[in-house]
N, C-alpha and C positions, 0 to 999 in steps of 0.2 A: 504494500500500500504506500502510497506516495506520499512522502513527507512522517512517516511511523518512526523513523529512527530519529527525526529531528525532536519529535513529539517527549519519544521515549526519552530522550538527554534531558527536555527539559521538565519532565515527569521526576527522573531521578535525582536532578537539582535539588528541585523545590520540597521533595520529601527528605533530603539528605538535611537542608537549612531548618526545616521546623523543627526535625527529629533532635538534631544537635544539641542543644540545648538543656535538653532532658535525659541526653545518652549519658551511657556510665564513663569514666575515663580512658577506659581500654578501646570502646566505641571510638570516643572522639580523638584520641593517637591512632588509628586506622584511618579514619576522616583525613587529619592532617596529614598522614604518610602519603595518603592518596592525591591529596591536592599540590602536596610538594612533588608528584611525581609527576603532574599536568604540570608544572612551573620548569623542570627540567625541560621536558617535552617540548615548551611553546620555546626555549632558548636556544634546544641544540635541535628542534629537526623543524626541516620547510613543511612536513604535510602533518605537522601536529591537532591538526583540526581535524583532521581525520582518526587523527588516534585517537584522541580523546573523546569524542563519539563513535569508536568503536567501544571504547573502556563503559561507556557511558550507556550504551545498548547490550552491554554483557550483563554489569548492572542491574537493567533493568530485568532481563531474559530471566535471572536467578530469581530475584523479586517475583516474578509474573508468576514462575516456575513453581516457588514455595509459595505462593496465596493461593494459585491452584488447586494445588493438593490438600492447603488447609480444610477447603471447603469441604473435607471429607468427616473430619473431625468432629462437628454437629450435628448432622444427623448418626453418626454413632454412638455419640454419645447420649441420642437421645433411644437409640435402639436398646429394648433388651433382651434379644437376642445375642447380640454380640457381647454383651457383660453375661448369658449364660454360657456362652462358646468358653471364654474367657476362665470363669469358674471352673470349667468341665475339663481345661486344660491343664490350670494350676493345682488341681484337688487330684491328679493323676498319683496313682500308688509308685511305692520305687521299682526302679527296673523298668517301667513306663516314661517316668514323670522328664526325663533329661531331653529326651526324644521328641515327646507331646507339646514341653515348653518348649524346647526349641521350635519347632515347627512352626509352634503356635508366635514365636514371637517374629517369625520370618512371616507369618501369612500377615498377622496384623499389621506387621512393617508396611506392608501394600498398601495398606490404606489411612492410617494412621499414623507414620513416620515415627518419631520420637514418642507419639502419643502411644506405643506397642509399647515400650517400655515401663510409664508411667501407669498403664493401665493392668497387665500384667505381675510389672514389679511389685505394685500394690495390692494385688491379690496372693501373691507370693508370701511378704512381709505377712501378709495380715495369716496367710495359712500358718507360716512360722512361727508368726508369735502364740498362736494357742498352744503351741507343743511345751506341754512344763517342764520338760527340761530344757535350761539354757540352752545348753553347751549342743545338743546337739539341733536345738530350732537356730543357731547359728549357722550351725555347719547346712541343713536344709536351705535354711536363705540364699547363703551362698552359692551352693548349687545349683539353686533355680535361676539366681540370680542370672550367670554364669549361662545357663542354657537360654536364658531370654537373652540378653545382651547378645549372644555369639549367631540367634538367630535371626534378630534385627540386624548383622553387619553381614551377615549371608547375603540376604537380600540386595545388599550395595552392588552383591556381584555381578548382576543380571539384571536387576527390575526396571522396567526402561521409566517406572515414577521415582526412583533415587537419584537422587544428585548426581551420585559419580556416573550414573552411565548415561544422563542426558547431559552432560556438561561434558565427557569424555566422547562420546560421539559428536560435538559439535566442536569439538577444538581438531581432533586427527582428522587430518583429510582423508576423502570416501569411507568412510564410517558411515556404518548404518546401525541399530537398533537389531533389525530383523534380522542381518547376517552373523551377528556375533553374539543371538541371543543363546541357541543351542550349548555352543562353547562354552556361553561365559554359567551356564547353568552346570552343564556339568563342574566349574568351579566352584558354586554352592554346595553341589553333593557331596566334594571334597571336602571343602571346609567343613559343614556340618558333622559326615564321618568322622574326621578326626575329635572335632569337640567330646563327638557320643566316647570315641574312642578311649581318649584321655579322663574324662569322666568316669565310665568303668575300671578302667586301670588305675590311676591314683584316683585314689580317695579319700578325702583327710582321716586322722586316724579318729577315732571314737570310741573307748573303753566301758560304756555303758552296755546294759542292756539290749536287746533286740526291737524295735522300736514295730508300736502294736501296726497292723495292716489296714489300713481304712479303706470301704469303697469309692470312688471318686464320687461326686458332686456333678448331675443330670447323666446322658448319655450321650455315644457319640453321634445320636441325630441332630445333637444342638450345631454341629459345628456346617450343619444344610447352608444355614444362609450366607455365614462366611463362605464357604466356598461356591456359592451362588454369585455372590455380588463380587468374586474376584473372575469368578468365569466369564462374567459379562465385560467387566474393564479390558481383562487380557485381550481377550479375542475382538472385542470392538476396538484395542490400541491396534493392533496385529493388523485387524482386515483393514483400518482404515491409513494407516501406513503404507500396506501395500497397494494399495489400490489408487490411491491420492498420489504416493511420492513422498509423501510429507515428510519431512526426519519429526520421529514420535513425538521429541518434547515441543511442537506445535501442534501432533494429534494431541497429546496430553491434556495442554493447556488449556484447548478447545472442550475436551470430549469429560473429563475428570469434574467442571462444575456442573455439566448436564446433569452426569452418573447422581452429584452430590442435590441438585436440586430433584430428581427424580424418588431418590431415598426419602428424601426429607417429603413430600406427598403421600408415600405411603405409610409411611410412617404417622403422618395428622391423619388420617382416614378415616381412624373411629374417633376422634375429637370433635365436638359438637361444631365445630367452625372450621372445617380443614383450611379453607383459604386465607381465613383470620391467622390461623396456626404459624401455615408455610411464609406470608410475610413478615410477622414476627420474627420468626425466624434466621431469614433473612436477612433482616433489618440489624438485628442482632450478630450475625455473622458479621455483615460487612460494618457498621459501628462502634462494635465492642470489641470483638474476638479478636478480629485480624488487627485492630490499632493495637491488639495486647503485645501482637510479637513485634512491633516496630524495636527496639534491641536486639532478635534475633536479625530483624531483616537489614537495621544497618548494615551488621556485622555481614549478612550474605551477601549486599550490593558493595562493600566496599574490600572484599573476597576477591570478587568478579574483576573490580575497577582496577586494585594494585596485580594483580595477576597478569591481564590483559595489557596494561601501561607498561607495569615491568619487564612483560617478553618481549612488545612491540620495543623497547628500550637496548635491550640487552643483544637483540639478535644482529643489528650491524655492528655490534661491536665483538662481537667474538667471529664476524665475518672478515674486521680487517685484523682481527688477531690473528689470523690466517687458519682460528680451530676447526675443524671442519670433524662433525660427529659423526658423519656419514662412514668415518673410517676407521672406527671402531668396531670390537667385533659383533656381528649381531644380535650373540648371544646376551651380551652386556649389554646392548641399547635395551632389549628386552627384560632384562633380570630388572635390572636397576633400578626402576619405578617402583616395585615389589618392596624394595627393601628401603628404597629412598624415603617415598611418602609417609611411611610408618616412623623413619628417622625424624623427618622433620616435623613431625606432629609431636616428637618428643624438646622440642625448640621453641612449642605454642603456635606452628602455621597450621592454620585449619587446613584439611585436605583440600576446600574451593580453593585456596588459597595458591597451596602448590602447587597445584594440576594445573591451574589458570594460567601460573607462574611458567612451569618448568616443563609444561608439555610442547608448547607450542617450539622452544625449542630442540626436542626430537627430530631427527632425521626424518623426511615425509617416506612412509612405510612403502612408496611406489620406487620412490631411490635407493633403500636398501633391499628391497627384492623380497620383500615379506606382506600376509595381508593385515591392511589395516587390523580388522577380529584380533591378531594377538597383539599388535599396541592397546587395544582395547581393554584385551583381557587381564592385560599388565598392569595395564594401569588401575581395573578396577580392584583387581587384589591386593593393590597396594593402597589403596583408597580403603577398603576392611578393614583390614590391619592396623590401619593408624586409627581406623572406629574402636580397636578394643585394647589399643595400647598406649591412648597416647591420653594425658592426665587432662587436656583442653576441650576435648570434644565431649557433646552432649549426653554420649554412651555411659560413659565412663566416668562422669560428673552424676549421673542418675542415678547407674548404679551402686556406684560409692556413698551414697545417703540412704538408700535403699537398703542397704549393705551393711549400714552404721560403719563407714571407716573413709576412707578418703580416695578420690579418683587416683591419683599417681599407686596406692596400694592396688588397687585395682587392676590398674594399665602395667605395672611392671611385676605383679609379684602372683597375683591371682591369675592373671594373662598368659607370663612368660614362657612355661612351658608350650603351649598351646602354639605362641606367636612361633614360637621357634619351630614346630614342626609346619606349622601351616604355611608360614613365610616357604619356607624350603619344598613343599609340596607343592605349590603352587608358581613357586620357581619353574619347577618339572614340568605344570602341566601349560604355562604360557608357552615355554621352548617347543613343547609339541606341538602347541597350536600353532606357532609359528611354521612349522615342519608340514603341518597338514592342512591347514585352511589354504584356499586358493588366493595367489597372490593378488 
């Protein structure tokens, strides 16, 4: 549409200047880095007007991307349905229960982002704490903890409503959604395998008693409408991707407030006023809710903006450094995201951050003779990874209060095992994809 990107710069101004004010100080030091990096921009280069309306349209993209998806949040939370799914997952017996939450916190991820955790976590907590003994409604917590968290950052791997893979397909060129979905699925099953794995095998130690056997909480017909209402989003992402062209995070964008305003109707149905219900609603959504996360959404628009500035910045200068990545070996252009982005999530850069940052300088996947899918799939495993290790992100700030102990315990000590065989698993399985996708 003609004139949208001009629109969108100055859409993301005017919300950047009110927001400010009110932002915490970590906000407003991202602000400034970002404004100091258009100040470099307008001194050392002739077409910085384009850069910074490119910075300024990524911005917005993220923004658009996460209001989006919020819309999904209020009618689930007014469903309950989904608080039975929920119950019926967390109230799972042992030898079940690592599996069922994970799963459960990879499917809620779909539609609820951070809100799988908060919703979950909390029913975990609340199952743990009726266990009279401490010591081991601790070790319970943990655990569930643990299989929620690891199945919320599964989902990064593949789900084309996660960040990392609508943000990682729009930065590698010819990336699609649909080509790299398969692949980057099978790195979910990996990931999660290992979780279950390492969960069966270590165990914390626990010298009590045999802890009595409960039956779960409903059955598993409850879990119908979740997997109802994700059948519909995948396959209407899916078909209308392929059939449009569209790269998904504009099917998304599009098709994810329909899905949420569609919920929310049947949902008022038996309310004596459905149409009174649904704009309430509404009204509420766009007035209350979504102003709530204006903190979260600086922090993602100005993610986008130092990322975007940054590479556009950085890349003729390592072009007359004479670096040229392209000649390196492929193996390491590939590996490195893997292990990088987890790195510097341990430094406080959010994963939008890096990826924004440090993708666009990668070698384009057509030059080194690989298909775009395994820069993809690199990237998104290494985008996980820094979801359950790194003490700054929302993962691992959740479940560390959840948890009763602190996100860095969390990211480096309850993690570490895990990160280290999954980093290294997923090493193996990008190198194949690399090996096997078509260039």
């Amino acid at each position: 549409m003609p004139g949208s990107p001009i629109l969108a710069a100055i859409g993301v101004c005017a919300f950047l200047v009110l927001a400010f004010p009110g932002a915490t100080w970590s906000r407003r030091m991202f602000v400034c880095i970002g404004a100091g990096l258009a100040v470099i921009a307008i001194f050392t280069r002739g077409d910085w007007q384009d850069l910074i309306r490119a910075a300024l349209g990524q911005g917005a993209f993220i923004a658009t991307f996460f209001v989006a998806l919020a819309t999904l949040r209020s009618p689930a939370a007014l469903s309950p349905a989904i608080l039975r799914c929920g119950e019926y997952l967390a109230s799972q017996p042992p030898g079940r229960r690592y599996m069922a939450l994970n799963a459960g916190g990879h499917l809620f991820a779909l539609i609820l982002n951070y809100g799988s955790i908060q919703l979950l976590g909390g029913l975990t907590e609340s199952i743990a704490g009726r266990e009279p003994n401490k010591e081991l409604g601790e070790i319970r917590n943990r655990r569930m903890l643990l299989a929620v968290q690891r199945g919320f950052c599964a989902s990064l791997l593949w789900s084309p409503l996660a960040f990392a893979m609508a943000i990682t397909t729009a930065i590698v060129p010819g990336a699609t959604w649909s080509a790299a979905a398969l692949f980057a699925l099978g790195n979910a099953v990996v990931f999660s395998v290992i979780g279950w794995a390492l969960d069966t095998i270590v165990k914390p130690k626990y010298s009590g008693p045999r802890p009595e056997r409960r039956d779960p909480d409903g059955t598993i017909r409850d879990l119908k409408p979740l997997i109802l209402l994700l059948t519909i989003i995948f396959s209407g992402v899916g078909i209308i991707e392929l059939a449009t062209g569209l790269k998904v995070v504009t099917v998304v964008m599009v098709f994810i407030p329909l899905i949420a305003l569609g919920w929310l109707m049947i949902e008022a149905k038996e309310s004596e006023r459905p149409g009174a219900q649904v704009r309430a609603e509404v009204e509420r959504m766009a007035f209350v809710e979504i102003p709530s996360y204006r903190s979260e959404i600086v922090l993602l628009i100005m993610a986008g903006i130092i990322g975007s500035l940054g590479a556009s910045l950085a890349v003729p200068l390592l072009q007359r450094s004479g670096l040229d990545l392209s000649t390196l070996p492929i193996w390491l252009i590939i590996a490195a995201p893997v292990w990088l982005i987890p790195l510097f999530g341990q430094i406080g850069m959010n994963p939008i951050l890096s990826v924004s940052l440090f993708a666009p300088i990668l070698p384009n996947p057509e030059v080194i003779g690989v298909s775009p899918v395994a820069v993809v799939c690199a990237i998104t495993a290494g985008w996980s990874l820094a979801g359950i290790t790194s003490p700054f992100t929302a993962t691992t700030m959740l479940v560390g209060r959840l948890g009763h102990t602190t996100a860095f315990r969390v990211g480096a000590f309850w993690n570490r095992a895990f990160f280290l065989v999954a980093a290294s698993a997923l090493t193996v399985t990008a190198l194949l994809i690399a090996e096997i996708a078509p260039a």
